[in-house]
C-alpha positions in Angstrom: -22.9 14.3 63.2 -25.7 16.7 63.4 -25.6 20.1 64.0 -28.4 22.4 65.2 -28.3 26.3 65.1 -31.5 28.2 66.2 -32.1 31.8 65.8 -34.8 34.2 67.2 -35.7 36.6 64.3 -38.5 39.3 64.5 -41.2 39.1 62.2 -39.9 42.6 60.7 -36.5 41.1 59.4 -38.1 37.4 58.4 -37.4 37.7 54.1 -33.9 39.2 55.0 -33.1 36.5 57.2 -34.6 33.7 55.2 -32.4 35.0 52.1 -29.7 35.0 54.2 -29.9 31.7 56.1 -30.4 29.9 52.6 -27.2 31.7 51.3 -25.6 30.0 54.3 -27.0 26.6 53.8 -25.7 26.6 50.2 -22.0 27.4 51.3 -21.7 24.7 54.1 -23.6 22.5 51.2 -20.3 22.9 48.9 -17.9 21.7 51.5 -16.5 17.9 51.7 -18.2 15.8 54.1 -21.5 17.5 53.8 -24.7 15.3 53.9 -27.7 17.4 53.7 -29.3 20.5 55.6 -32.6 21.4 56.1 -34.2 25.2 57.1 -37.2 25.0 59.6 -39.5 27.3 61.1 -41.6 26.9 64.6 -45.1 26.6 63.8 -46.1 28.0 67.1 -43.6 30.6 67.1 -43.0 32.1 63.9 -39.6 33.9 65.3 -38.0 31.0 66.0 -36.0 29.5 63.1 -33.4 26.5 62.6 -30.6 25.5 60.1 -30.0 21.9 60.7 -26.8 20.1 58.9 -25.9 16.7 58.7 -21.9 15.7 58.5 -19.8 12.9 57.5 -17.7 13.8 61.1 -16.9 16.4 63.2 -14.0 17.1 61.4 -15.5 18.0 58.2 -17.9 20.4 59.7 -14.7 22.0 61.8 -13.0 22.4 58.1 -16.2 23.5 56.6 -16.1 26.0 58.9 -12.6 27.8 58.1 -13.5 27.6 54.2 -13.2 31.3 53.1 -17.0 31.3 51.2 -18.8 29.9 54.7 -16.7 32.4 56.4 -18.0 35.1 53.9 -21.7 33.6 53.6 -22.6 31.1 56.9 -20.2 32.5 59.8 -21.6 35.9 60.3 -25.1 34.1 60.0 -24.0 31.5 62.5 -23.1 34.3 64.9 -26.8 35.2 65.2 -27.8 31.8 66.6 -28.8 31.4 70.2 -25.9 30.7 72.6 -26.7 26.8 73.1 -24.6 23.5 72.2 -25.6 22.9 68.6 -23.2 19.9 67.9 -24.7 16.0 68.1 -23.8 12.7 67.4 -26.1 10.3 65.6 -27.5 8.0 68.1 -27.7 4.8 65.8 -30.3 2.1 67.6 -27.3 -0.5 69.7 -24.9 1.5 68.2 -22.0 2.9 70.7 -22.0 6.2 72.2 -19.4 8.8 72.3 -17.5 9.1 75.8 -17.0 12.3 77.4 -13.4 12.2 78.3 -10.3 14.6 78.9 -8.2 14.5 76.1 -4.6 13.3 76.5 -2.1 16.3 75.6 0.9 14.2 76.0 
């Protein structure tokens, strides 16, 4: 699975909020079922940055999530990101596509 967070940072705060943003790519990089991350900036708008992750499964990016260093170095980070859906399934060429379904409570 892929997950996308974009944030909208002002020029002023750019070499805080790169430090910071790599501090959180190296926590989530520690957990189990991590695959590999990647920090980007818009070349036409120079406020606009994204951390992009790659996961085994939704699961392990769930877990990684409650782990008490990505709660100290990633989730106050992640707060900062702009209020969109940032989760995605890999869309594999004739591979099947996840369902959106209700989910069975009983």
């Amino acid at each position: 699975m892929l997950v996308v967070n974009r944030f909208r940072v002002p020029e002023s705060d750019r070499e805080t909020f790169r430090v910071d943003l790599e501090q959180a790519r190296a926590a989530l990089a520690e957990r189990p079922g991590y695959l590999h991350g990647v920090v980007g900036r818009n070349v036409d708008d120079p406020e606009l940055w994204v951390l992009t992750t790659q996961w085994e499964h939704v699961g392990a990016y769930r877990r990684a999530l409650s782990a008490y260093d990505v709660k100290l170095h990633a989730v106050p980070l992640l707060s900062r990101a702009i209020d969109e859906p940032s989760a995605f399934e890999v869309v594999e060429p004739g591979g099947d596509l996840n369902i959106h379904s209700a989910r069975s409570l009983g």
